[in-house]
N, C-alpha and C positions, 0 to 999 in steps of 0.2 A: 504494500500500500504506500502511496507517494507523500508527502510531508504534506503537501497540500489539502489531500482527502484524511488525514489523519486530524488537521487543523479546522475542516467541517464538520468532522463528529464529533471534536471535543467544544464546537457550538453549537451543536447538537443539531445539524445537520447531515444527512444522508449523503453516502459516496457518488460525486460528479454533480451534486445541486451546489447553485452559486448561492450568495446571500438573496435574501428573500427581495421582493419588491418594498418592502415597508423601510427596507435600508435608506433610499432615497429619501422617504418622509422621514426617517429620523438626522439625514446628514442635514438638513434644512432646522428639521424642530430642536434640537440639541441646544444650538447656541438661539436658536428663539427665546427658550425657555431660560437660557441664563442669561438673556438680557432684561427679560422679562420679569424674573426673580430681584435684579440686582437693580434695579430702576422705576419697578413697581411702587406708588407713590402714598398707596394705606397700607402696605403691608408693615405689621406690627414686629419687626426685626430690627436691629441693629444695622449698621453697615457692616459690620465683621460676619454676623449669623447671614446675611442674604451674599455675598459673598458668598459663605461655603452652602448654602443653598443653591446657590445658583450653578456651584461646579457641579454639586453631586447630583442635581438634574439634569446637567449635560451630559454626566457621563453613564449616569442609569440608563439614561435615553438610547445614547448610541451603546451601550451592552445589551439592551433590550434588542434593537430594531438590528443590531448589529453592520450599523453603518458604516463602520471599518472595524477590521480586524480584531477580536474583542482584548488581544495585548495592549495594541497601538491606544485603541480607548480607557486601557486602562495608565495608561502613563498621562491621562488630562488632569489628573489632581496635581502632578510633579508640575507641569505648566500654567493651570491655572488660578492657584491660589497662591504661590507667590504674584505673579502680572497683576491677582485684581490685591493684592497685598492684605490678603486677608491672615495670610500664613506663612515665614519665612522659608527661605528654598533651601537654608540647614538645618531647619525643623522638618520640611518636609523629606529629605533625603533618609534620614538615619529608621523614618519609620517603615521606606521601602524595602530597607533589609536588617526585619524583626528577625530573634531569634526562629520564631518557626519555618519565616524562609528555608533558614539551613537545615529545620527540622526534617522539612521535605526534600530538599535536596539532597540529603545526605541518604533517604529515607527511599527515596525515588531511583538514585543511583544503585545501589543493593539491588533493588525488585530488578532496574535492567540486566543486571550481571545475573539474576535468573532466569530471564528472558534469552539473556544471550547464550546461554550452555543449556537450555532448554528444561530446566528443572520444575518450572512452571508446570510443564506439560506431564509429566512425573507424578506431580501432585495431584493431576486433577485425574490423570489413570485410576492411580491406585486410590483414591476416594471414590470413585465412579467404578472400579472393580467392585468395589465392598459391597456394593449395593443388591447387587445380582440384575440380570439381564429383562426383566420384566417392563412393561412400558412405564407402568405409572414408577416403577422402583429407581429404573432410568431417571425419570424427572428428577426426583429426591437427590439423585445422585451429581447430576448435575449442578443444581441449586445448593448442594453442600460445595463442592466445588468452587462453584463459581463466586459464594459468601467468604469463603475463606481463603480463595487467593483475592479477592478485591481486599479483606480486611490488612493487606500486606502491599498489593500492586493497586494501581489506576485500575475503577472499573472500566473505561476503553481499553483499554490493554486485558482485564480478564474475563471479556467479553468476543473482542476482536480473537485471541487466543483460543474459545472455548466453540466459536461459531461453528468453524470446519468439520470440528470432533462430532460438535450437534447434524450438522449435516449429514456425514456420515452415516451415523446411527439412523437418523428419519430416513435415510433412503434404503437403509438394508432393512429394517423392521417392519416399513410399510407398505416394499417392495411385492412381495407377497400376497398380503390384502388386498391391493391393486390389482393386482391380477385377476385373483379370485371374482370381484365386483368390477371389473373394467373401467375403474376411478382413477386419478390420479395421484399416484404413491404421496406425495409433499402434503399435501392440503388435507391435513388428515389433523384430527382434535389433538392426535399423540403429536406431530408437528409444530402446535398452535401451543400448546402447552408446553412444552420441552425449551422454545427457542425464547418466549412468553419467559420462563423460570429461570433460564439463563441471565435474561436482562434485569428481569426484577430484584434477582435475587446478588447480583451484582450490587446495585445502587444499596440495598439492605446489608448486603455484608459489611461496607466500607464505616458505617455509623459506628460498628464492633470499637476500634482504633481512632487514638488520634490522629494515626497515618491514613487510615484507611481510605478517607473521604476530604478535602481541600476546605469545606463548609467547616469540619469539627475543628480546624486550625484556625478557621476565620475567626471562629466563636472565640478560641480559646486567646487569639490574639486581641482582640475588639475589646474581651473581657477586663484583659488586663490592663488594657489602657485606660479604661473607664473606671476600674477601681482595682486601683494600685495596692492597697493594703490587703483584698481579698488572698483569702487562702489558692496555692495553685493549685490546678488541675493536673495533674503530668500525668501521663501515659497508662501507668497502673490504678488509679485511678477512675481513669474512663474507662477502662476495660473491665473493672468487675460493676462500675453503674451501669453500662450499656451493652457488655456481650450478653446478657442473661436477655436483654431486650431481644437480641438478634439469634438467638437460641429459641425463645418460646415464638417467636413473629414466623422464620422459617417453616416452620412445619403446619401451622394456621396457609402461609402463604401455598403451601403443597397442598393441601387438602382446596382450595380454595379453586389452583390450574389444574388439577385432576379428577375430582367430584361437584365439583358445585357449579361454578363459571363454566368450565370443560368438563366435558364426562371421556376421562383416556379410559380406554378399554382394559384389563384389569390382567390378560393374558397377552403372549407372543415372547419369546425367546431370541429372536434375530441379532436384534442388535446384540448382543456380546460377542459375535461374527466381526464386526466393525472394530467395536472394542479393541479385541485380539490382537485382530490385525494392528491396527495401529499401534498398539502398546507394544509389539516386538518388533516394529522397528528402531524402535530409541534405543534396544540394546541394552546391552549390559551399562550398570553407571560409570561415567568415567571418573577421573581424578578430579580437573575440574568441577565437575557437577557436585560431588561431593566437599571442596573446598566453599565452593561458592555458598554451598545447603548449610554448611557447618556455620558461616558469617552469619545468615539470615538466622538459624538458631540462636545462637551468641549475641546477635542484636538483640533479637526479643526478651531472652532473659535478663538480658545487661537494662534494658526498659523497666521491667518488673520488678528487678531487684535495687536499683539504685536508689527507688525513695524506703524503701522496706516496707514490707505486709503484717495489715493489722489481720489476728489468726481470732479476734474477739477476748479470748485470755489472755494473750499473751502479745506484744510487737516483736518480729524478726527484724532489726534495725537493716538500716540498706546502707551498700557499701560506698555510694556518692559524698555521704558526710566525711568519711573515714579518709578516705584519700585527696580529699581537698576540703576549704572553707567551705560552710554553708552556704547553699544558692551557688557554687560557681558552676560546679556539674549539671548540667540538665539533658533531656533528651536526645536536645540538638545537637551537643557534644557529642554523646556515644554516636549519634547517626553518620555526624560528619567526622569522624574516627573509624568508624568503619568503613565508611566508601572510602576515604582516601587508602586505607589498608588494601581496598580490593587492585588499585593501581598497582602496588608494593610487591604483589604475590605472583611469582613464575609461573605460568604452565608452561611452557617452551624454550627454556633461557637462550638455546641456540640460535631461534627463529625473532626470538625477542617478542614473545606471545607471553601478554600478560592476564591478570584476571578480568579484569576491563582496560578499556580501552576508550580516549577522547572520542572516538569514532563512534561508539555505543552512548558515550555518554552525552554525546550532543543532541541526542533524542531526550531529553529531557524535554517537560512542557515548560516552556520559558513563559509562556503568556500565563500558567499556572500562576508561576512567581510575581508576575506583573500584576495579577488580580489581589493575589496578597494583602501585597504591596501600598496597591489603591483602596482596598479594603483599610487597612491600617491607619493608611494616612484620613480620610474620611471619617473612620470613628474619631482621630484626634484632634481633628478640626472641630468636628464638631462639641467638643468636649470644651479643645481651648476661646470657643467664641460661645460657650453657652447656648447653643442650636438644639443639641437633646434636653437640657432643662426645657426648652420652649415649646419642643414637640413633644415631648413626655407628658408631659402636663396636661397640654392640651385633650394628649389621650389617656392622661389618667384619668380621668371621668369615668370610664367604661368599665376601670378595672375595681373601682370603689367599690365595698362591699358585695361583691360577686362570690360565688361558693371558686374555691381552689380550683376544681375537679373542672368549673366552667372555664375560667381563666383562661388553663393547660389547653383544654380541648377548641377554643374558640382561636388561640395563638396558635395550632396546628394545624386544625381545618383551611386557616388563612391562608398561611406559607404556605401549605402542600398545593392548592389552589393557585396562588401565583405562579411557584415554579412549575406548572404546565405549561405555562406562556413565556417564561422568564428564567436568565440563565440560575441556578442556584447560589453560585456563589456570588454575584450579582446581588440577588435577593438578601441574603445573609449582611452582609456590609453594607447593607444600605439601612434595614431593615435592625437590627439587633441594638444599635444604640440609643435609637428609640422605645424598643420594645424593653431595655433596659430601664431606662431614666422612666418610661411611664409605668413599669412598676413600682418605683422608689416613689414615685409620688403619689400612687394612690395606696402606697403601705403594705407592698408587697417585696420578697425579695426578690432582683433582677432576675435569679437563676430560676426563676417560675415564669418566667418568661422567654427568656433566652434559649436554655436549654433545649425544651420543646420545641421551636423554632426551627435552631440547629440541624435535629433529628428527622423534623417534619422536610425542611428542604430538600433532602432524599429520599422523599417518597412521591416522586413523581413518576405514574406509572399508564397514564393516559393517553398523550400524546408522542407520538412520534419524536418532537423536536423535544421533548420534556427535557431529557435525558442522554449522552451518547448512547449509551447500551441501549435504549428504543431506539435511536437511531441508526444502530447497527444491525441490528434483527430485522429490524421494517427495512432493512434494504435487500434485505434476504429475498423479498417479493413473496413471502410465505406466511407473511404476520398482515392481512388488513389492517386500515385503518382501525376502521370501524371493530373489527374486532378486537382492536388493542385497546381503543378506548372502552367497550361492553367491561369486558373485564379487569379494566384499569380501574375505573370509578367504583367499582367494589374493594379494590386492595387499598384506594384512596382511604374511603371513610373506614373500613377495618383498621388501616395504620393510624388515624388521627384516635379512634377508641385503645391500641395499645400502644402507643406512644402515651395517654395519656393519663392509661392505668398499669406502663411500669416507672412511669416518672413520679407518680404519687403513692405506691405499693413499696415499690421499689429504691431509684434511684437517689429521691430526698431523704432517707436515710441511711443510705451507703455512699454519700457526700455529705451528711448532715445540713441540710437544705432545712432553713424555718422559716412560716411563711410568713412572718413579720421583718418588716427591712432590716439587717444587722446593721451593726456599729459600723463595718467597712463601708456600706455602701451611702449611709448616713456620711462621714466622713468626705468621703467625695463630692459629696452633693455640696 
């Protein structure tokens, strides 16, 4: 696949479609709207808040309509809020490259150097082995797969990966049937479901990890900008409030593309034919594959261990503190210690074949980092000209004595809804320091709003353009529209009901979440 078609799925466009027509109307309304904002002559702002109102319209605008390349628009905060001086241009640079930048970069490097010895594909065998060869068991097998290499790689990347193997399978399994009913092997509910599980269950795994998903870094970075005193999040962390979320949601999500929405047929053996095949060509493992497996290992524990695990009796302290001052160690550290290690390591010495290589690692999504980036800068604009106190406010009204349980579920229904139209991480940076600050003011704490948000932004499963992974499958010519949306809009409102009974069951007290504002977030305000 060419750099260029790689760079329409990850805006969630389909392979060989150019940008939409609305691109036009937004390269026009973009700077409409921030003349409009910044000159508008009742609007109740400052010059400093219309200012960064008026950037962060600009550049919503063009990420939305996607009127140039959704990087290039996200480097408009670095240009225009020093020009309209609402924000200096050495305040605005150091936010472009937050710690989590490197979190992912370091983070993203690793996933390639599996991608590039093919270990990815390993993974997803021998979980989809497990399963056994039955259709609906297929699905499951799949969807575990495809959850737990996204909770590690790009869902484009463990979707784009996981297509061909799905192919495969739908043609050997359905091949048959076809026959027998002189229908068309592809177009088959077992088809529609399988390739349907792959995508969904992509976007759903990534939420598991702070790496998993680009949105869970926006959050965590946004967060910490806006309140600096708050407790961190790090990596271990997120992983025991939200994999239990991605554990009970998967199997809801399988019964849902195989019995309810789609009814897959309950028998047929074929595809482990496919399987097979495929799986003995990769061969025995090599040296590489196993160095490279052994890092991705070592990262993850090196993650989990360095803040230490409360076990409820007892803390196993983490060895972060121990080998350096407090706070200097963080995740980003290990990440970007490990990719530079994979440059360090021989496979070849003679040939000068290393573990990775610039060559691989240029594949990086650099517009990835650029959204960051913009993300970053935008929540701290808004912070340092008082724009979220004034839009918080505004929308604390709605959140005033409201039950918790409505809160959670009305902040998720929202986002998930958006991001069918709109890019996620888009949505997230724009969206969360608001939904921040108008918790705080109507005496809530931010992370009953935020949180949810975060989670909800990857569950968009409706639309084609929602998501790469819809974007990748719906290119397949095997996924309808229309049938993606049937069955999307029930994974919709199913996700906004368990997002927002494991965030109030679960997750606020395995982060100690109260629903009264604390001290940090007082403090900020």
């Amino acid at each position: 696949m060419t750099t260029g078609e790689e760079q329409r799925l990850g805006a969630g466009l389909p392979p060989g479609e150019e940008r939409p027509a609305s691109a036009r109307v937004g390269l026009v309304l973009g700077p409409a709207l921030f003349l409009a904002l910044w000159f508008w002559p009742d609007l109740p702002l400052t010059a400093d808040q219309r200012r960064v109102a008026a950037t962060t319209a600009w550049t919503a605008v063009w990420w939305i309509t996607l009127a140039v390349p959704i990087g290039a628009a996200s480097l408009l905060p670095a240009v225009l809020l020093p020009l309209s001086g609402a924000m200096g241009g050495r305040e605005v640079a150091p936010l472009y490259m937050h710690d989590l930048v490197f979190l992912f970069l370091g983070a993203f490097t690793i996933a390639l150097g599996l991608e590039r010895w093919g270990v990815h594909k390993r993974i997803a065998y021998w979980i989809i082995g497990r399963v056994g060869a039955r259709p609906r068991n297929l699905v499951l097998g799949f969807m575990i797969a495809s959850a737990f290499l996204s909770m590690w790689i790009s869902n484009t990347s463990t979707t784009l990966m996981l297509l061909p193997i799905a192919m495969a399978v739908v043609t050997s399994l359905s091949s048959a049937d076809a026959r027998r009913s002189g229908g068309t092997p592809l177009l088959s509910p077992f088809a529609l479901s399988l390739l349907l599980g792959v995508a969904y269950a992509a976007s759903i795994g990534g939420t598991a990890t702070l790496v998993g998903t680009p949105t869970n870094q926006v959050f965590v970075g946004i967060f910490g900008e806006m309140f600096p005193d708050a407790p961190r999040i790090d990596f271990t962390s997120w992983l025991f409030a939200w994999g239990p979320f991605v554990l009970c949601f998967l199997p809801v999500m399988w019964l849902i593309l195989t019995r309810v929405a789609i009814r897959v047929p309950a028998e047929g053996e074929r595809g482990a034919e496919a399987i097979r095949a495929e799986r003995a060509k990769l061969g025995r493992m090599t040296s590489p594959e196993r160095i490279i497996a052994g890092i991705f290992v070592a990262t993850a524990v090196l993650w989990i261990t360095r803040p230490g695990i409360d076990l409820g009796f007892a803390r196993v302290p983490g060895w972060g503190d121990m080998v350096a001052p407090k706070g200097f160690i963080t995740d980003a550290t290990i990440a970007t210690t490990m990719a530079v290690l994979t440059f360090l390591i021989p496979v070849d010495r003679k040939r000068g074949v290393y573990l990775m290589d610039w060559q691989t690692a240029v594949k990086l999504p650099w517009e990835v980092l650029l959204i960051f980036g913009a993300g970053f800068t935008i929540a701290g604009s808004f912070k340092a000209s008082g724009l979220d106190v004034v839009l918080g406010n505004a929308l604390g009204p709605f959140f005033v004595d409201r039950s918790p349980w409505l809160i959670v579920a009305a902040v998720a229904a929202t986002v998930a809804m958006l991001t069918e139209v709109t890019s996620n991480m888009a949505t997230t940076a724009v969206l969360l320091p608001v939904l921040g600050q108008a918790a705080v003011s109507a005496g809530v704490s931010p992370l009953c709003t935020m949180l949810p948000a975060t989670i909800a932004a990857s569950a968009a499963f409706m639309l084609p353009v929602a998501t790469a992974p819809n974007a990748i499958v719906f290119s397949s010519r095997l996924v309808p529209a229309p049938q993606m949306a049937r069955v999307g809009v029930v994974l919709n409102v199913v996700t906004v009901f368990a997002v927002t009974a494991v965030f109030q069951l679960w997750v606020r007290r395995v982060l100690d979440i109260e629903l009264e504002v604390p001290d940090w977030a007082r403090a900020a305000d």
